[in-house]
C-alpha positions in Angstrom: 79.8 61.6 109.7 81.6 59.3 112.2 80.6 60.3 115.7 82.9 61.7 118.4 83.7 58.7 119.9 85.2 57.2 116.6 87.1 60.6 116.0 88.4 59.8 119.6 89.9 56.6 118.5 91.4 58.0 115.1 92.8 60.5 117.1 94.3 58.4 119.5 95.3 56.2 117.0 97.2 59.1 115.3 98.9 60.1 118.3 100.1 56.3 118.4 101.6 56.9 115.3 99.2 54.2 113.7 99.6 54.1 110.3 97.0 55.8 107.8 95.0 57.4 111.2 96.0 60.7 110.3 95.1 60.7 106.9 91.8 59.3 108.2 91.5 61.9 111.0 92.0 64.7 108.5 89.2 63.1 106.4 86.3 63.2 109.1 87.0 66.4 110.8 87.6 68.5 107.0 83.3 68.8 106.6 83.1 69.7 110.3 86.1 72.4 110.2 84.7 73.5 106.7 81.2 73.7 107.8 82.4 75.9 111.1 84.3 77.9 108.8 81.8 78.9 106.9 79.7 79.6 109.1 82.1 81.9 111.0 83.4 83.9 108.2 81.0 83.8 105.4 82.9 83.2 102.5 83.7 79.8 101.0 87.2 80.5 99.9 88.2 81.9 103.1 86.4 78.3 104.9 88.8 76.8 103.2 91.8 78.5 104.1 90.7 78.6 107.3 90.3 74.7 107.3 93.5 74.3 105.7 94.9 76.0 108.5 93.2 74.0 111.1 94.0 70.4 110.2 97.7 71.3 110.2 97.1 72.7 113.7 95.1 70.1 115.1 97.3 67.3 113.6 100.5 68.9 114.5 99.2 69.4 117.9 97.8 66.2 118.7 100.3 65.1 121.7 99.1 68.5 123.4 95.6 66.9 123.5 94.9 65.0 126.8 91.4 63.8 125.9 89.3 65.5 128.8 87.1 67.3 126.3 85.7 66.0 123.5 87.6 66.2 119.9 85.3 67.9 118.2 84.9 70.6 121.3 88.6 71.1 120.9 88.7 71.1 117.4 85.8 73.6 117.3 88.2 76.0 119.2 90.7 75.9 116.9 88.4 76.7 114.2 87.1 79.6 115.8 90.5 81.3 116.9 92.0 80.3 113.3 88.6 82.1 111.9 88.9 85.3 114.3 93.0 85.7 113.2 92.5 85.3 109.7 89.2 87.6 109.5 91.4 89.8 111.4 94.4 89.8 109.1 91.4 90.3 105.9 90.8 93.6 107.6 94.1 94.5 108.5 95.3 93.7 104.3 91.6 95.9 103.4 92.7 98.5 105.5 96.5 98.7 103.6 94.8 98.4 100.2 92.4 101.3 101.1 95.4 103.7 102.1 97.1 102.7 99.6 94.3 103.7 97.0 93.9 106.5 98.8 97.9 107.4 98.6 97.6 106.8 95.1 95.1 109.1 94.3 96.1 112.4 96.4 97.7 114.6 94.1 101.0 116.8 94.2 99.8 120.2 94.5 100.0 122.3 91.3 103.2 124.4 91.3 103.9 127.1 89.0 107.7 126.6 88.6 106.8 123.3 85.8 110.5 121.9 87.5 108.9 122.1 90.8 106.1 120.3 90.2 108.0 117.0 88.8 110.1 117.2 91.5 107.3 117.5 94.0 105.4 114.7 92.0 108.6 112.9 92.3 109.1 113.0 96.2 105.4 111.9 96.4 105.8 109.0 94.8 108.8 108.0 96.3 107.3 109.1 99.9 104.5 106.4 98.5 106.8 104.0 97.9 108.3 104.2 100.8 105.4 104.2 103.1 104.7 100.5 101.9 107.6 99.5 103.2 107.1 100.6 106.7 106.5 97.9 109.4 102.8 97.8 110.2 102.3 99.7 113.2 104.8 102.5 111.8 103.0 102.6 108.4 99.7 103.3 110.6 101.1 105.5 112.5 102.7 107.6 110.3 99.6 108.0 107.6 97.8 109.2 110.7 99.9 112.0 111.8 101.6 112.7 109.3 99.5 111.9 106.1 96.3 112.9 107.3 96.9 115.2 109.6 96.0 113.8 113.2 97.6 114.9 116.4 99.6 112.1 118.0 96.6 111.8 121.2 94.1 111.3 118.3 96.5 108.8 116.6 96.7 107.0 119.7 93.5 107.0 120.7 92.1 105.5 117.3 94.9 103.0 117.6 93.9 102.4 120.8 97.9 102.9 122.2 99.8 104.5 124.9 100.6 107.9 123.4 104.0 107.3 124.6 104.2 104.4 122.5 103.0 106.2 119.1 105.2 108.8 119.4 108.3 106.4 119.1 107.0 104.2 116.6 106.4 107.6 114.9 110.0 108.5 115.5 111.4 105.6 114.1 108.8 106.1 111.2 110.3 109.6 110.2 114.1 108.5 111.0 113.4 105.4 108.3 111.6 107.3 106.1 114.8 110.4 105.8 116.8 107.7 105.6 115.9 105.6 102.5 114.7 109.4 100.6 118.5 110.4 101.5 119.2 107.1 100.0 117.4 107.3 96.5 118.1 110.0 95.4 117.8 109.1 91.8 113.9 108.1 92.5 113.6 112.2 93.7 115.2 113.2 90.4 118.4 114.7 92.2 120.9 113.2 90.4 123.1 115.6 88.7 121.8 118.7 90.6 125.0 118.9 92.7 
């Protein structure tokens, strides 16, 4: 491990532009930034994303460093940020796979009329499909209020967001979501039923 005062000078050097200091640089901060990683969000695989991640900022940034604080100080920073965003966007893609299992395993209610229920089985799915597609917050929003049943305040409150705010993005959720099912109306089984 070369010590901070030699990652200093490759880091200088790299800002020069010297040739081969980059590569070098990369090279002694990768166990650091991998060890860091680790540490910060338990899984291997995800320490080396995360690491990835973190030499291409740190050598992409390199003219923004002024050399007040040490390297490794600053690189240590950029580890942890790059490890808070991408446990954060973990969660955020287990949280969509969740609904999404659980949108795939609510049922259709059982009609009598046998017509009916393909057709209601039909507009599920589609109303499945069609939730995925949803920008984030909308998608959230939506499922909440009207998926599972929440008042907007609760919605809000859960999302932590102005009320005011939920209610548009629910807005715009319903408006897309007529939209594309006035769209496909092959995917509700409509066609022909003129």
């Amino acid at each position: 491990m070369l010590s901070d005062r030699e990652i200093l000078e490759l880091a200088e050097g790299a800002r020069q532009g010297e040739r081969g200091a980059r590569e070098r640089l990369a090279g002694a901060l990768r166990p650091l930034v991998c060890r860091w990683a680790l540490v910060m969000t338990g899984d291997p695989d995800d320490a080396e994303d995360v690491a990835q991640v973190v030499l291409m900022k740190t050598l992409s940034s390199l003219a923004s460093f002024d050399g007040r604080a040490r390297v490794t100080s600053w690189v240590y920073r950029i580890t942890r940020n790059a490890s808070l965003d991408h446990q954060r966007e973990k969660r955020q893609e287990q949280r969509l796979a969740e609904k999404a299992e659980w949108l795939a395993e609510s049922r259709a209610p059982e009609l009598e009329d046998p017509l009916d229920d393909i057709e209601m089985k039909r507009t599920l799915r589609l109303i499945r499909t069609l939730v995925t597609e949803l920008p984030l917050t909308q998608r959230e929003v939506f499922d909440l209020v009207d998926l599972q049943g929440l008042r907007p305040a609760e919605a809000a409150r859960l999302l932590e967001m102005n009320p005011n705010t939920l209610r548009v993005h629910l807005l715009r959720a319903r408006r897309r979501m007529r939209k594309e099912m006035l769209a496909r109306p092959a995917e509700r089984g409509t066609e022909g039923k003129r």
